[in-house]
Residue frames relative to the residue before (quaternion, step in Angstrom):
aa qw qx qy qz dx dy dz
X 1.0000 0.0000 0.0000 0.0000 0.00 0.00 0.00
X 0.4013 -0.6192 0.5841 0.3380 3.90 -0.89 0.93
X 0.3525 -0.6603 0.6619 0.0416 3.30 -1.50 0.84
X 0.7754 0.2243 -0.1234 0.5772 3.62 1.38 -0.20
X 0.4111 -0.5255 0.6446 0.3732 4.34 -0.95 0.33
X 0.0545 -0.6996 0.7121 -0.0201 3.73 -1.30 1.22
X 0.7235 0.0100 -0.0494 0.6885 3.72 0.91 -0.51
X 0.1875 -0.6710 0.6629 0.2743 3.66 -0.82 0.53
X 0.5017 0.7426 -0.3430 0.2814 3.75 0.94 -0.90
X 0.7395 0.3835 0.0954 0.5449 3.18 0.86 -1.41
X 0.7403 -0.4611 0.4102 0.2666 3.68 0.79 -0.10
X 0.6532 0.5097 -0.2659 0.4928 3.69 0.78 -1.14
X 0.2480 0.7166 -0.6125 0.2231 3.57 0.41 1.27
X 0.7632 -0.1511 0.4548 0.4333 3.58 -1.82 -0.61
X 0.7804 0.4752 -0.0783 0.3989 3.18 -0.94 0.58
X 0.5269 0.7178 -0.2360 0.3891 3.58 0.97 -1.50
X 0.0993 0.8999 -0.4108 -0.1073 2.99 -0.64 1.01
X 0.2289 -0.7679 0.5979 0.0204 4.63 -0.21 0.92
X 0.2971 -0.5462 0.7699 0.1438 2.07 -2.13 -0.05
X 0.5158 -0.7283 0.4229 0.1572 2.81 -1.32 1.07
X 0.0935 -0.8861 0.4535 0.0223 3.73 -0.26 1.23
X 0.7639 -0.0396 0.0291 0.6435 3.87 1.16 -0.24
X 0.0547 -0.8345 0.5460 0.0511 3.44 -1.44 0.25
X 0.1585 0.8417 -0.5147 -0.0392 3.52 -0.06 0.76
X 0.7727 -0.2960 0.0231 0.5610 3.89 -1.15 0.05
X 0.8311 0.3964 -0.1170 0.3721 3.74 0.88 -1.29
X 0.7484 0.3516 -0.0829 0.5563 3.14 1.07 -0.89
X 0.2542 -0.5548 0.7856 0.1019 3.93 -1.71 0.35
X 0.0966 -0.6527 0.7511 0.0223 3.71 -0.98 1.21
X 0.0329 0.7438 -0.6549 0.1293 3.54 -0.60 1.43
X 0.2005 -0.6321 0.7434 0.0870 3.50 -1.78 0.97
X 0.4107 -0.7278 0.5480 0.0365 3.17 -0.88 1.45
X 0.4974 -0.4924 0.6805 0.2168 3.95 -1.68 0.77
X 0.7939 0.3603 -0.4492 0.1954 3.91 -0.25 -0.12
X 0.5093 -0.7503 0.2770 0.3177 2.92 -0.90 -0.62
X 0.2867 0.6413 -0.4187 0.5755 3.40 2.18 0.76
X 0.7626 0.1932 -0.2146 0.5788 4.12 0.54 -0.36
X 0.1054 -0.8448 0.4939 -0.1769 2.97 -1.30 1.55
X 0.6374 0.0465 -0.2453 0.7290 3.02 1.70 0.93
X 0.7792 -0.4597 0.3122 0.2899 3.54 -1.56 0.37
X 0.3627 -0.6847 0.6319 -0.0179 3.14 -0.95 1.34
X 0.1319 -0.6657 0.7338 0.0318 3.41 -1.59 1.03
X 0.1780 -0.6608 0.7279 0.0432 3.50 -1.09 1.57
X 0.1951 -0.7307 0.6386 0.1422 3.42 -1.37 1.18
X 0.6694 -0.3564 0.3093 0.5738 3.69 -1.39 0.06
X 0.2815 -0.5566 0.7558 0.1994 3.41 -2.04 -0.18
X 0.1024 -0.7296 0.6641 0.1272 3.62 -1.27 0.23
X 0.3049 0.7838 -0.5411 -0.0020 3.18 -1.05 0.53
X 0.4212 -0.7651 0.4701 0.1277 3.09 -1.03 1.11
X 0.4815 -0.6341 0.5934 -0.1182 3.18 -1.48 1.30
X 0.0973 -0.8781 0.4676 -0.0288 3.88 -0.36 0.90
X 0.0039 -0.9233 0.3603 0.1329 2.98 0.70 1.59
X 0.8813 0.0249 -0.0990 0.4614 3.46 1.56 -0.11
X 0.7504 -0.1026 -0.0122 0.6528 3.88 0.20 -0.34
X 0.9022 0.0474 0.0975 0.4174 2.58 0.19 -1.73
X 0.4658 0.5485 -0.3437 0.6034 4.00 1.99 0.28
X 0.1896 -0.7436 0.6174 -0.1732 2.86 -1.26 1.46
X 0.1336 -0.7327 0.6623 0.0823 4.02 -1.09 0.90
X 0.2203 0.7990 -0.5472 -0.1163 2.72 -1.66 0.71
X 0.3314 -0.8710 0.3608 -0.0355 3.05 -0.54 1.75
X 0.0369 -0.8693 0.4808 0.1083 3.57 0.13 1.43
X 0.0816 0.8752 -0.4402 0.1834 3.63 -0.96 0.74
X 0.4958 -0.6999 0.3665 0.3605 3.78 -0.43 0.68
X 0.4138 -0.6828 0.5689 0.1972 3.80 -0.80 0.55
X 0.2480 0.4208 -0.6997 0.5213 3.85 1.00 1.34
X 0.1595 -0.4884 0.8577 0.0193 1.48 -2.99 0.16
X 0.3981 -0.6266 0.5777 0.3393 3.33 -0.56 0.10
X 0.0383 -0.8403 0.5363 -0.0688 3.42 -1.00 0.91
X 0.0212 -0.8801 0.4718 0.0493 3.81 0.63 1.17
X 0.7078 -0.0503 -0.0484 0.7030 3.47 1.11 -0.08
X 0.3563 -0.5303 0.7668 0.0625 3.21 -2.04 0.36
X 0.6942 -0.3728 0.5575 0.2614 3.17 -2.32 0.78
X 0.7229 -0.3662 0.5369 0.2346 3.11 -1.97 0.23
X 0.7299 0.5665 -0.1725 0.3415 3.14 0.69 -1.37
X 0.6176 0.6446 -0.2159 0.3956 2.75 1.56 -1.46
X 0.8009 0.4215 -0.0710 0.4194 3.04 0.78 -1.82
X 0.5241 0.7075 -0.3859 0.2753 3.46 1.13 0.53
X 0.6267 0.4393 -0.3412 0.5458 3.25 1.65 -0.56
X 0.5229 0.6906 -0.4264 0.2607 3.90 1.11 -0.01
């Protein structure tokens, strides 16, 4: 499940749920549940940085999945 909106246009919002289809160092090749995306989608890292004080700074690159073995009611109502 994305954890973050990458294209609202297209579908690739919060929420989104795939399947995972490949993984290499930079990229996630995902095939999406909807019905705005119609072939496979590549999610690259994200970076974001984190101020841990004045002048010190984190930054923590990483994919915006989650693993998602089930979902709410809610969820699964528009499905």
């Amino acid at each position: 499940m994305l954890r973050r909106n990458i294209d609202v246009t297209i579908g690739l919002v919060n929420g989104a749920i795939g399947t995972v289809m490949g993984i290499n160092a930079s990229h996630v090749y995902l095939c999406y549940t909807n019905d705005h995306i119609d072939a496979p989608c590549d999610i690259e890292r994200v970076t974001s940085r984190f101020m841990l004080s004045k002048n010190l700074y984190i930054h923590r690159k990483q994919f915006c999945l989650i693993i998602s073995y089930a979902i709410a009611i809610h969820k699964c109502q528009g499905l």
